[in-house]
KELUMTOR-573825 format. One record per residue (C-alpha): residue number from 1; residue in three letters; chain; x, y, z. Coordinates in pm, 1 decimal. Example, Ala and Ser with C-alpha at 12.3 -4.5 7.8 and 13.67 -1.06 7.14 Angstrom:
<sites>
+-----+-----+----+----------+----------+----------+
|   i |  aa | ch |     east |    north |       up |
+-----+-----+----+----------+----------+----------+
|   1 | ALA |  A |   1230.0 |   -450.0 |    780.0 |
|   2 | SER |  A |   1367.0 |   -106.0 |    714.0 |
+-----+-----+----+----------+----------+----------+
</sites>
This chain:
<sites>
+-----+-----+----+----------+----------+----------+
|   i |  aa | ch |     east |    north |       up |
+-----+-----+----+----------+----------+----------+
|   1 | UNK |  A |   7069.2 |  -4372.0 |  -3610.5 |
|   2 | UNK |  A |   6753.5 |  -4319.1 |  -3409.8 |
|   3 | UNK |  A |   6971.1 |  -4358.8 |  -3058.0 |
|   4 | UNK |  A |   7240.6 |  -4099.8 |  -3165.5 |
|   5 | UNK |  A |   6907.8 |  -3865.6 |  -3289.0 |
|   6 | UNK |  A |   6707.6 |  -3927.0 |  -2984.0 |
|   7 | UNK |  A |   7000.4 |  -3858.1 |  -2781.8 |
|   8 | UNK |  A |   7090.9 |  -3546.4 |  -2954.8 |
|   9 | UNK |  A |   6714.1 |  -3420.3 |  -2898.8 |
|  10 | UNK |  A |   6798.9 |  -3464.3 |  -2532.5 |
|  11 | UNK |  A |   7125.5 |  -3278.4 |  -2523.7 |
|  12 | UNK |  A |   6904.9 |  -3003.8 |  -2701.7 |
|  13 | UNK |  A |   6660.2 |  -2994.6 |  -2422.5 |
|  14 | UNK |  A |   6857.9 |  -3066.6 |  -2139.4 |
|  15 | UNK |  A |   7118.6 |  -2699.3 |  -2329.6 |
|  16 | UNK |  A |   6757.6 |  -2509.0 |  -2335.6 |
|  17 | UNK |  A |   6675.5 |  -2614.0 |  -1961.6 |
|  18 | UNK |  A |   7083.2 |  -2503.4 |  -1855.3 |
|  19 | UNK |  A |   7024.5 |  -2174.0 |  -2069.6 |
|  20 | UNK |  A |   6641.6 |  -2101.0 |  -1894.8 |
|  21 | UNK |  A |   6828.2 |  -2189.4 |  -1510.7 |
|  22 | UNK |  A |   7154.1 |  -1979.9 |  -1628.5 |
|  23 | UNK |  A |   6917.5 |  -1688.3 |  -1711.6 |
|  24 | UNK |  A |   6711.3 |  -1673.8 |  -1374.1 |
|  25 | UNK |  A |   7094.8 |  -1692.7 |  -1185.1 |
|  26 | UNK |  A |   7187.2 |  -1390.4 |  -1371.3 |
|  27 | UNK |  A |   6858.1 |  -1208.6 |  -1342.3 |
|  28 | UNK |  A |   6865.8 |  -1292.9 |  -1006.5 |
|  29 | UNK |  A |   7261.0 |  -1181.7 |   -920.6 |
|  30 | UNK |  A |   7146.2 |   -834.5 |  -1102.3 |
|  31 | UNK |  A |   6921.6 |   -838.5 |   -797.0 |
|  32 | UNK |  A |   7139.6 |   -888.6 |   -517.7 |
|  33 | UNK |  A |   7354.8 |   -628.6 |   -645.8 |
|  34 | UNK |  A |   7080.5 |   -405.8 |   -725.2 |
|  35 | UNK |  A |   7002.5 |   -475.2 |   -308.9 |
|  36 | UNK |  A |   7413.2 |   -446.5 |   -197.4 |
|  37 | UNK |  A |   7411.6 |    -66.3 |   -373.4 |
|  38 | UNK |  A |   7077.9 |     -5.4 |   -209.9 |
|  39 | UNK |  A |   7227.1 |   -118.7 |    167.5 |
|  40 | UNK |  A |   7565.4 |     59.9 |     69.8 |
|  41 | UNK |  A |   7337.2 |    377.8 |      2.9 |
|  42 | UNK |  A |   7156.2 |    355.9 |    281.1 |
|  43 | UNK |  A |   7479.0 |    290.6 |    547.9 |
|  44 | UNK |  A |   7646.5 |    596.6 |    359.7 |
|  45 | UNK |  A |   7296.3 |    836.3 |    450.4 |
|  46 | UNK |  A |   7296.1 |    650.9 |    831.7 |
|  47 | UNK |  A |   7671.6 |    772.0 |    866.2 |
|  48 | UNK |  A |   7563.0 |   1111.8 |    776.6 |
|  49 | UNK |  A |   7305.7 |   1109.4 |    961.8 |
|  50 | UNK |  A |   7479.7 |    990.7 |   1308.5 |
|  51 | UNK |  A |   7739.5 |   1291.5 |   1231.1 |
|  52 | UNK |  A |   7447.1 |   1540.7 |   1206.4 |
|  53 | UNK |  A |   7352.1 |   1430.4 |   1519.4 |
|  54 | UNK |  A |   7646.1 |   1413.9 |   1668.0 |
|  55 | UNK |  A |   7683.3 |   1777.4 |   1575.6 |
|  56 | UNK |  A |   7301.6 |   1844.1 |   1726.5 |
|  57 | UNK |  A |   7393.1 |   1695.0 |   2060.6 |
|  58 | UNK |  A |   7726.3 |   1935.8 |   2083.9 |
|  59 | UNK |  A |   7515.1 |   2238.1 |   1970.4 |
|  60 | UNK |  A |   7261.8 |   2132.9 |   2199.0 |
|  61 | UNK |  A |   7527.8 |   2043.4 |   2518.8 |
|  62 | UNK |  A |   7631.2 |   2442.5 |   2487.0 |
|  63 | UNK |  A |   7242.6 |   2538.2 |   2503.2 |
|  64 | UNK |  A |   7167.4 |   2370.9 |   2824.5 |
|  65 | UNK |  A |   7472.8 |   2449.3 |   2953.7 |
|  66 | UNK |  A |   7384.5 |   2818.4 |   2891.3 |
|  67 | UNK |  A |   7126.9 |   2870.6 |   3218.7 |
|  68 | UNK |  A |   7339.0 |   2683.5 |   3436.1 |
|  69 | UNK |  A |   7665.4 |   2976.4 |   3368.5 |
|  70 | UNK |  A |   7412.6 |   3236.6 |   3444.4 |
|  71 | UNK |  A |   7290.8 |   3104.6 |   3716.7 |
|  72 | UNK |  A |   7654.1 |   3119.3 |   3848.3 |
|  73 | UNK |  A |   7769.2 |   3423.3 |   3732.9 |
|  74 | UNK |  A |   7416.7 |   3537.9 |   3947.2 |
|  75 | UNK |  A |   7529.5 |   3344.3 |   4250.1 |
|  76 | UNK |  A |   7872.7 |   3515.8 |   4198.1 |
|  77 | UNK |  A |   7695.4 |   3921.7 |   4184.0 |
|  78 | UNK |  A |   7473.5 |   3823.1 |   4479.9 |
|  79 | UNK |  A |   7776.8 |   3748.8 |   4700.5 |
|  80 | UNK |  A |   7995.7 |   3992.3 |   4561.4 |
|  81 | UNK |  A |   7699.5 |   4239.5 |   4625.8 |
|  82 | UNK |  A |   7627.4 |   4104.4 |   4983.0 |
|  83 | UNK |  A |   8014.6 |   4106.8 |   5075.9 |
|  84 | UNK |  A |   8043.0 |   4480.7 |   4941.3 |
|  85 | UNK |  A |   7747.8 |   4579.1 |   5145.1 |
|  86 | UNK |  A |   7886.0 |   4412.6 |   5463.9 |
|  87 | UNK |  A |   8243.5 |   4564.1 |   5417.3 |
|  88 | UNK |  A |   8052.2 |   4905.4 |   5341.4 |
|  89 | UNK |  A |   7837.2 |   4832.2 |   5662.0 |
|  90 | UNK |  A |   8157.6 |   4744.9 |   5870.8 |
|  91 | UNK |  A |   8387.5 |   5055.5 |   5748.3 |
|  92 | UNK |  A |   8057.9 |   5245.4 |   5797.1 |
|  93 | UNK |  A |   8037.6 |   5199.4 |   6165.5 |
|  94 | UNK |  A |   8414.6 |   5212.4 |   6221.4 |
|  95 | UNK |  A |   8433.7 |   5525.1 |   6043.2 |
+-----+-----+----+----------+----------+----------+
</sites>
């Protein structure tokens, strides 16, 4: 009788100790999926954020590019300006 009741007080202990280690797994699962909907969050906000900046870079692409069509259509007046005055010139002194 004292075997089967000593060995029952183990069982008892040894179900308490499985119940204590069972609880710390689960608190610490809730953890790791408390983390994996944190990193999900945060890969959601970094896609957003690369497509922002995407968008930036193509906004700012048509800003520089800005000076540089001036420039031409400058480069373009000053000839055609320069070639009107030399035909003007030349039909000047023929006429």
């Amino acid at each position: 009788m004292d075997l089967i009741l000593e060995r029952l007080i183990k069982v008892e202990e040894r179900a308490k100790s499985n119940t204590n280690r069972l609880n710390e797994h689960e608190r610490k699962l809730e953890n790791i999926h408390d983390l994996t909907v944190a990193v999900k969050e945060i890969a959601m906000e970094t896609k957003a954020t690369r497509e922002d900046v995407n968008e930036m870079n193509k906004r700012l692409k048509k800003v520089e590019d800005r000076p540089a069509q001036n420039y031409d259509k400058i480069i373009s007046t000053i000839i055609g300006t320069v070639v009107g005055a030399i035909a003007g010139a030349i039909i000047g002194l023929v006429l």
